[in-house]
Wavefront OBJ file of the C-alpha trace (Angstrom):
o trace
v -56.993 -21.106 -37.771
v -55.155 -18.538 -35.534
v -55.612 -19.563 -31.617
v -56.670 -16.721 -29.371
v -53.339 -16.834 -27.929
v -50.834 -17.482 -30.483
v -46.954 -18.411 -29.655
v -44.184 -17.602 -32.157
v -40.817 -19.238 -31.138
v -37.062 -18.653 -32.880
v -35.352 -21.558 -32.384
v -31.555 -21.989 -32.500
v -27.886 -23.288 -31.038
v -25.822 -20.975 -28.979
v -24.116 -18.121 -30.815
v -26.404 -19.201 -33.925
v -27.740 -15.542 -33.969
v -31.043 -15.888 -32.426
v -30.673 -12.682 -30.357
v -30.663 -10.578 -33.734
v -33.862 -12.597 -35.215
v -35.532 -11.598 -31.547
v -34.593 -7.607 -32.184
v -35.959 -7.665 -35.455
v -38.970 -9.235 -33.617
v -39.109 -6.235 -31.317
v -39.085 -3.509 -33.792
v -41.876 -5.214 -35.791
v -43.919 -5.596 -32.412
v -43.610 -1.937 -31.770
v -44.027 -0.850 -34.977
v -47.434 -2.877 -35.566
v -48.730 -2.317 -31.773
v -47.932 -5.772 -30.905
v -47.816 -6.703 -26.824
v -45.665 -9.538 -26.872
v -44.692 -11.334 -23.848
v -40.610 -12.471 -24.236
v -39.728 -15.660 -22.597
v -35.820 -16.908 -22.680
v -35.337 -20.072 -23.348
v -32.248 -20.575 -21.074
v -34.397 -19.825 -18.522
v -35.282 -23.358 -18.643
v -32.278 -24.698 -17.571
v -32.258 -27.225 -15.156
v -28.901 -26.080 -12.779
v -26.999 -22.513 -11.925
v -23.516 -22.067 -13.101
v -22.258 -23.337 -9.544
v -24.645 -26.500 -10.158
v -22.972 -27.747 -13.233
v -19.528 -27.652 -11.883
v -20.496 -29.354 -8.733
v -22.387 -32.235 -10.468
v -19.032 -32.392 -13.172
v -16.664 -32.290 -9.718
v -18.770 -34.859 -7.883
v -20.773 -37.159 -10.297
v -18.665 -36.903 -13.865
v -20.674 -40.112 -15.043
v -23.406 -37.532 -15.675
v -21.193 -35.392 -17.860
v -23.276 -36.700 -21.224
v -26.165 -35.214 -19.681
v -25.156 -32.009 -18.273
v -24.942 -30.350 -22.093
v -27.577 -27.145 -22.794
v -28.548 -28.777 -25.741
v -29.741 -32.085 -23.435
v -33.735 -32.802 -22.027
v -32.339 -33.380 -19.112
v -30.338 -30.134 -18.398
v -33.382 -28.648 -18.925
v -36.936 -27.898 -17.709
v -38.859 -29.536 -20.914
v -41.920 -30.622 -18.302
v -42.098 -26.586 -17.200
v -41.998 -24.923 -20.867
v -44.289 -27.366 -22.125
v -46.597 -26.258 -19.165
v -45.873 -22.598 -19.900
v -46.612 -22.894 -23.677
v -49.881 -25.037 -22.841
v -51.397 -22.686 -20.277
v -50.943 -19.178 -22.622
v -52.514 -21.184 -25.225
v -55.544 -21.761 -23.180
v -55.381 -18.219 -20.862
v -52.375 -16.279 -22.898
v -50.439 -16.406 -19.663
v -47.903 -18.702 -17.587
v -44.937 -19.064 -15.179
v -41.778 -17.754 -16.773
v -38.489 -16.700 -15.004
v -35.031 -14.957 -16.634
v -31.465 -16.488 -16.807
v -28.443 -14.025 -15.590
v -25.670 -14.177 -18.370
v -23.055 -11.750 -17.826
v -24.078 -9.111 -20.337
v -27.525 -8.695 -18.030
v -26.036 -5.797 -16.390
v -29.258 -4.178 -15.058
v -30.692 -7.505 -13.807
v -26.351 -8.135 -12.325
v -26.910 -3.980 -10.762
v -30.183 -5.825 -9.066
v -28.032 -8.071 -7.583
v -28.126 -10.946 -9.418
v -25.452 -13.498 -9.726
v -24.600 -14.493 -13.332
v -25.167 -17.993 -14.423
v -28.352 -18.227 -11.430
v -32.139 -17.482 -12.424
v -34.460 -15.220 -10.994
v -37.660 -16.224 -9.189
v -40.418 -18.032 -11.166
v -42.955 -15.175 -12.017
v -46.249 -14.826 -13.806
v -46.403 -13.375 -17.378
v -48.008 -9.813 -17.394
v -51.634 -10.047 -18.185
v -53.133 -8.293 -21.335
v -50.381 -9.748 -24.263
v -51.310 -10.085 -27.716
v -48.912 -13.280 -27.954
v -46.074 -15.344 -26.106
v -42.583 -14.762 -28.368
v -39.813 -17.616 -27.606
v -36.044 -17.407 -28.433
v -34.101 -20.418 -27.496
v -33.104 -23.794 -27.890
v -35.832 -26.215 -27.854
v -38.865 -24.796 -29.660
v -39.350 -26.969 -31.991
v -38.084 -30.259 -29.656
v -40.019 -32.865 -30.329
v -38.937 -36.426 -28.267
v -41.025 -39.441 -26.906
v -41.844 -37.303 -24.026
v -42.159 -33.754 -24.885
v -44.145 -32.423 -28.351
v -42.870 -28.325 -27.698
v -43.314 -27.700 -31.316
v -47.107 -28.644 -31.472
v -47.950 -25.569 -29.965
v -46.029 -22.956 -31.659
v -48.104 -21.392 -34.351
v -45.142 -19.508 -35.904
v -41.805 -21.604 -35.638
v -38.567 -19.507 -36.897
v -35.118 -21.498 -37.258
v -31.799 -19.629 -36.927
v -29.183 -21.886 -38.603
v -26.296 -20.499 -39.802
v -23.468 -22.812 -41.449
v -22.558 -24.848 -38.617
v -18.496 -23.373 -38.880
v -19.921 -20.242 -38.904
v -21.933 -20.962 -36.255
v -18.790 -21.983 -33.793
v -17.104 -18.913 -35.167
v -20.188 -16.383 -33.456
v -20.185 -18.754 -30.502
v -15.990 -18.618 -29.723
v -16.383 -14.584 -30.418
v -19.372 -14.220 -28.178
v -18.319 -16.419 -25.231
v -15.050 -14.835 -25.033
v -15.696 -11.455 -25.702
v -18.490 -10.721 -23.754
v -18.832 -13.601 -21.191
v -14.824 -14.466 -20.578
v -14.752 -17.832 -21.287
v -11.190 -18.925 -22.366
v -10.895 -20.088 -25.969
v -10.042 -23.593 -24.739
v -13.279 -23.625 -22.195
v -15.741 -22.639 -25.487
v -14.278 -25.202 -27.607
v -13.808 -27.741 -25.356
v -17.845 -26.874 -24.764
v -18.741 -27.131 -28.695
v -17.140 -30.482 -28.746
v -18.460 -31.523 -25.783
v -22.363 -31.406 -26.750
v -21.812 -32.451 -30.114
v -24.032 -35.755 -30.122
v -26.763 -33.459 -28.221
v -26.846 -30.860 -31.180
v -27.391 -33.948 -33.488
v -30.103 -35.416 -31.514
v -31.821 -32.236 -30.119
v -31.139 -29.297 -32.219
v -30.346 -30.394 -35.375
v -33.824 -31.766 -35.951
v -35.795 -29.352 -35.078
v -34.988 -27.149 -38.405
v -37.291 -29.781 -40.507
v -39.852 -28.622 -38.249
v -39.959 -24.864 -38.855
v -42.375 -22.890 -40.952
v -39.289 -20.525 -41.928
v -35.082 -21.055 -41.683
v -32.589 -18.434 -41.746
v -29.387 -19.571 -42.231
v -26.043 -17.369 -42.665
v -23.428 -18.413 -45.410
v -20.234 -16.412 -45.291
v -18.223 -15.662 -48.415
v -14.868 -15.971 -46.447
v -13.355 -18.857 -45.240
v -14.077 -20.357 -42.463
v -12.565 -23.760 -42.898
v -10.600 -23.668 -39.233
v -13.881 -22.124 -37.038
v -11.767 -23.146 -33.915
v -9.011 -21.092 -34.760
v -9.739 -17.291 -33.216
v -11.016 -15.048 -35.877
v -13.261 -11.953 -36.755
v -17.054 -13.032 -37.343
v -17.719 -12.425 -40.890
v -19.702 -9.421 -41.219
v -23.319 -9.075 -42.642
v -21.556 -7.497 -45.654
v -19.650 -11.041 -46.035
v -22.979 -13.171 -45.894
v -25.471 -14.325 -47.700
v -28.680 -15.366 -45.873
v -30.685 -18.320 -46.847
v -34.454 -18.273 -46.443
v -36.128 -21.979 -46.990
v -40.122 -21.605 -46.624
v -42.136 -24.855 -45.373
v -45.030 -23.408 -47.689
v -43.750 -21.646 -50.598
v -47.191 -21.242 -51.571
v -47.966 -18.952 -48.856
v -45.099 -16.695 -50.099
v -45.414 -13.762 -52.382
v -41.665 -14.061 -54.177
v -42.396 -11.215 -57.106
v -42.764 -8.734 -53.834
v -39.957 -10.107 -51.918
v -37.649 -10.080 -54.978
v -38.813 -6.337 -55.846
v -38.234 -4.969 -52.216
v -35.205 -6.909 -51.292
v -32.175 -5.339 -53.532
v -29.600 -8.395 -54.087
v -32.050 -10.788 -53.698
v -32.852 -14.451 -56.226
v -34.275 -17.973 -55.851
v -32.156 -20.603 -56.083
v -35.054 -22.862 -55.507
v -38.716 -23.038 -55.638
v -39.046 -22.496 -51.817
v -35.442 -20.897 -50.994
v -35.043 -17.089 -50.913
v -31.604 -15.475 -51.016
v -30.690 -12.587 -49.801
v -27.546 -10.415 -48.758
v -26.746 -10.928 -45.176
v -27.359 -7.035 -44.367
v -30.761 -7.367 -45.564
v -31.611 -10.403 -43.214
v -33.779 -7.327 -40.611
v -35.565 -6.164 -43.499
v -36.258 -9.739 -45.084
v -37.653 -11.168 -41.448
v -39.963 -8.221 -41.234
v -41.112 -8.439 -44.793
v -41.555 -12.099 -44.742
v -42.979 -12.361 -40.745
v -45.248 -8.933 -40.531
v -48.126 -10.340 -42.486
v -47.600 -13.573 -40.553
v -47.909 -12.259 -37.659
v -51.084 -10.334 -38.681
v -52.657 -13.448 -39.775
v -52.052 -15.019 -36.136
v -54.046 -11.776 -34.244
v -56.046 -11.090 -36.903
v -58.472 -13.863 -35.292
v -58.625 -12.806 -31.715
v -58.478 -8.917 -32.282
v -61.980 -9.712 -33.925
v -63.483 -11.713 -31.169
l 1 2 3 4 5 6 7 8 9 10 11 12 13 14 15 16 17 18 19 20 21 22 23 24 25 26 27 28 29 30 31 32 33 34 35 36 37 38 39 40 41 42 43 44 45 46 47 48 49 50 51 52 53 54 55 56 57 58 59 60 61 62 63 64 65 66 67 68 69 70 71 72 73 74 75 76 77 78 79 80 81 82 83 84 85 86 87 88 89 90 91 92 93 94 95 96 97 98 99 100 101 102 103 104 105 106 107 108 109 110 111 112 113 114 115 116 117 118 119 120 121 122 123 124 125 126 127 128 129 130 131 132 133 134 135 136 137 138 139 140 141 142 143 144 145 146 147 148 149 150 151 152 153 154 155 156 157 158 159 160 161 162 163 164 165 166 167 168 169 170 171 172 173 174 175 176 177 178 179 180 181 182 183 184 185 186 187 188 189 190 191 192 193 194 195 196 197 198 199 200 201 202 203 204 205 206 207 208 209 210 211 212 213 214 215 216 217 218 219 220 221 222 223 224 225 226 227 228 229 230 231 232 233 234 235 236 237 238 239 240 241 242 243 244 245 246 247 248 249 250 251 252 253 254 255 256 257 258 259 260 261 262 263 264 265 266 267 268 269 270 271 272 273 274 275 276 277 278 279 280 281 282 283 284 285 286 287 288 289 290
């Protein structure tokens, strides 16, 4: 049974590719009439840029808990708040993150790697939509994933994975290529314990294969393009999945098991509307008749 205010989340590592599952998202929204409100997940971070490196300068026993990927580098107590409260009154307290490709929030005046003020949602949306790391974390404390109604998990081959994170980090945040791997390395017990598990949670994975190699990810190299990807679509419910129409509309496309979909990685847009649309229907299709 859909709630009156639904919450769809895409969960994922850095540089896993969530940002392209979220414009997909967007397109469907407007398309259907959908008024979504968009909540970042790294605007749940615990410290600003200038925070980290003053903890790491000052207290560097804390290093193993400074990590994205760790509860305690981030605000668990305040997006399990948020996620309650629009499930009861489809609003909350959200605020936004400043990376350095936010150039109209940076024009504002905004400092990259510092948050805006805490703000209310805008009244009136049809659901919340999450894209970030924890929204499917489950721990002793926290339970995020028990109130997501649509969980999404972006999970591309983990070398691939570094690959999109070196290129993105460099290119369009200047990070050296020593800083971003020395970063990947760094949080590698956190992805294990607080990432990693959340994909046996989801309702739907994506995950990217390349067909190039990408044995040495830390060695600086050209993402593999959609065109050199496959896309791997594993379904929780494969009952709740009409395959004959997904095969038919989706040229390129086979099972290679009885709840895995494969598809060529251009056609990942069109399979996450195809697949999510009538999902996302279901969810509203409650409320819009109340």
């Amino acid at each position: 049974m859909s709630r009156e205010y639904p919450i769809v989340a895409v969960t994922g590592s850095s540089g896993a590719g969530t940002t392209t599952a979220r414009r997909a998202f967007e397109r469907m929204f407007l398309r259907e009439g959908v008024n979504a409100a968009y909540v970042d997940g790294d605007a749940f971070h615990r410290y600003t840029r200038d925070d980290l490196a003053r903890i790491r300068r000052e207290e560097p026993e804390r290093e193993a808990q400074l990590s994205h990927f760790h509860v305690e580098a981030n605000l668990i107590n305040r997006l399990e708040a948020l996620f309650v409260e629009y499930n009861l009154r489809g609003t909350g307290d959200f605020r936004r993150y400043i990376h350095a490709e936010d150039k109209r929030l940076i024009e504002e005046g905004h400092r990259v790697g510092t948050f805006t003020e805490w703000q209310r949602l805008p009244a009136g949306t049809d659901l919340l939509f999450y894209e970030g790391l924890h929204g499917g974390l489950v721990t002793d404390e926290y339970n995020i994933a028990r109130h997501v109604d649509l969980l999404v998990g972006i999970a591309p081959t983990v070398n691939l994975e570094w690959i999109q994170k070196i290129d993105r980090d460099i290119n369009m945040r200047g990070y050296s290529h020593e800083a971003v791997v020395d970063t990947i390395l760094g949080r590698m017990q956190d992805y294990v314990r607080f990432i990693q598990p959340q994909f046996s949670r989801t309702h739907i994975n994506f995950q990217r294969v390349p067909t190039v190699d990408t044995t040495n990810p830390f060695e600086q190299q050209a993402v593999p393009t959609d065109a050199e990807s496959f896309v791997v679509i594993r379904f929780r419910d494969r009952m709740q999945i009409d395959f004959p129409y997904l095969l038919a509309m989706i040229e390129g496309s086979f099972i290679s098991r009885p709840h895995t979909l494969v598809v060529p990685g251009a056609k990942m847009p069109l399979a996450i509307e195809l697949i999510l649309a009538p999902k996302i229907e279901a969810l509203l299709s409650q409320r819009r008749f109340r």
